[in-house]
DOPAGU-110619 format. One record per residue (C-alpha): residue number from 1; z, x, y. Coordinates in nm, 3 decimals, padded with zeros to 5 digits, m for minus. Each point is the difference from the previous one (the first is absolute). Last residue first. Layout:
BEGIN
+-------+---------+---------+---------+
! kolvo !      c3 !      c1 !      c2 !
+-------+---------+---------+---------+
!   NUM !       Z !       X !       Y !
...
+-------+---------+---------+---------+
***
This chain:
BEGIN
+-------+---------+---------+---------+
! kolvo !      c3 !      c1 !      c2 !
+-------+---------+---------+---------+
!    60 ! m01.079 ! m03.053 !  07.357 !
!    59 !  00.094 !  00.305 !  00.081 !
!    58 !  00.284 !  00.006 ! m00.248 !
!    57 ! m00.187 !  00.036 ! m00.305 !
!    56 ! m00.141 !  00.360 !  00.113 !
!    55 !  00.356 !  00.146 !  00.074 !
!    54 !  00.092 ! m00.178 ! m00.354 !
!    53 ! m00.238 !  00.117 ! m00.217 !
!    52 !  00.013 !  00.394 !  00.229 !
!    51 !  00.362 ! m00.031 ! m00.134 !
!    50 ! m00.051 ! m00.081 ! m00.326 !
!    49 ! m00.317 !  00.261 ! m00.096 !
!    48 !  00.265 !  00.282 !  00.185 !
!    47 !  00.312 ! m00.158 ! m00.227 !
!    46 ! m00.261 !  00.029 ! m00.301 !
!    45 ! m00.108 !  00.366 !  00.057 !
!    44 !  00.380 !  00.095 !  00.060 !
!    43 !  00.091 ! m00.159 ! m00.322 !
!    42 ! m00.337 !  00.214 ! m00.160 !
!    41 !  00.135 !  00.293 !  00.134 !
!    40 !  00.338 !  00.008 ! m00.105 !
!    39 ! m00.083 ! m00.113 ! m00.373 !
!    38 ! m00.238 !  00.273 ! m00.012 !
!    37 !  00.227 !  00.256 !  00.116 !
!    36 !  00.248 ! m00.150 ! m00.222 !
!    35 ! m00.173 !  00.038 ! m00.277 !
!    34 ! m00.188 !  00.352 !  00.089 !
!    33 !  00.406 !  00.147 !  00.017 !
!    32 !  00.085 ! m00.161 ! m00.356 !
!    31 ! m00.349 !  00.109 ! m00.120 !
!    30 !  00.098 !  00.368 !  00.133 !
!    29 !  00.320 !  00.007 ! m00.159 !
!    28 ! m00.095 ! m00.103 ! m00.352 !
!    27 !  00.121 ! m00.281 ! m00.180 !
!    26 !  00.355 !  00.028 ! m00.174 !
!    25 ! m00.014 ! m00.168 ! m00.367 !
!    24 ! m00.258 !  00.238 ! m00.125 !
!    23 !  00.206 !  00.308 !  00.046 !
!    22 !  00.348 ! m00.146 ! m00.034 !
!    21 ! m00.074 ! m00.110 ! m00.369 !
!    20 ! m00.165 !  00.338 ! m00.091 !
!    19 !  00.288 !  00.202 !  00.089 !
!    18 !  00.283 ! m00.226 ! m00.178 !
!    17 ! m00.270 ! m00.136 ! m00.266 !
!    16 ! m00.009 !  00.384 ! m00.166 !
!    15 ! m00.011 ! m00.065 ! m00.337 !
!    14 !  00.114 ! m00.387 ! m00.088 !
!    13 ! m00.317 ! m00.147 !  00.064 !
!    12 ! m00.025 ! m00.326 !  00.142 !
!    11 ! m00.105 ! m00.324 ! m00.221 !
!    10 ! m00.235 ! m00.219 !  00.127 !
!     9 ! m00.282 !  00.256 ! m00.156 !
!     8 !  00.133 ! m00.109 ! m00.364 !
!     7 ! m00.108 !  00.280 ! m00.239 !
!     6 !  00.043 ! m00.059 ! m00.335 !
!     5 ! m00.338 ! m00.054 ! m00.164 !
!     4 ! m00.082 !  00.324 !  00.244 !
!     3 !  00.254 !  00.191 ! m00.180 !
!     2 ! m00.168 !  00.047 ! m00.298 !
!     1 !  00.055 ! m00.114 ! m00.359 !
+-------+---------+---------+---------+
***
């Protein structure tokens, strides 16, 4: 028998999971620092699109 009949890939490994868990459970630094740029950017995108809506609504 081999161990591929056996191998569940729900199941963590034992070897090495303490180092390997907090490596792909922590996302990188510069997508954390790109995320918030974006999300930054595109609020002060939509508060300029709002603003010049309701400057240009209020002419009327």
């Amino acid at each position: 028998m081999s161990d591929s009949e056996h191998y569940d890939p729900l199941t963590p490994r034992q070897t090495g999971t303490a180092v390997r868990d907090t490596q792909e459970r922590k996302m990188p630094r510069g997508m954390v620092i790109r995320l918030v740029a974006y999300l930054v950017a595109g609020h002060v995108v939509a508060a300029f699109l709002y603003i010049l809506f309701a400057v240009a609504g209020g002419n009327q």
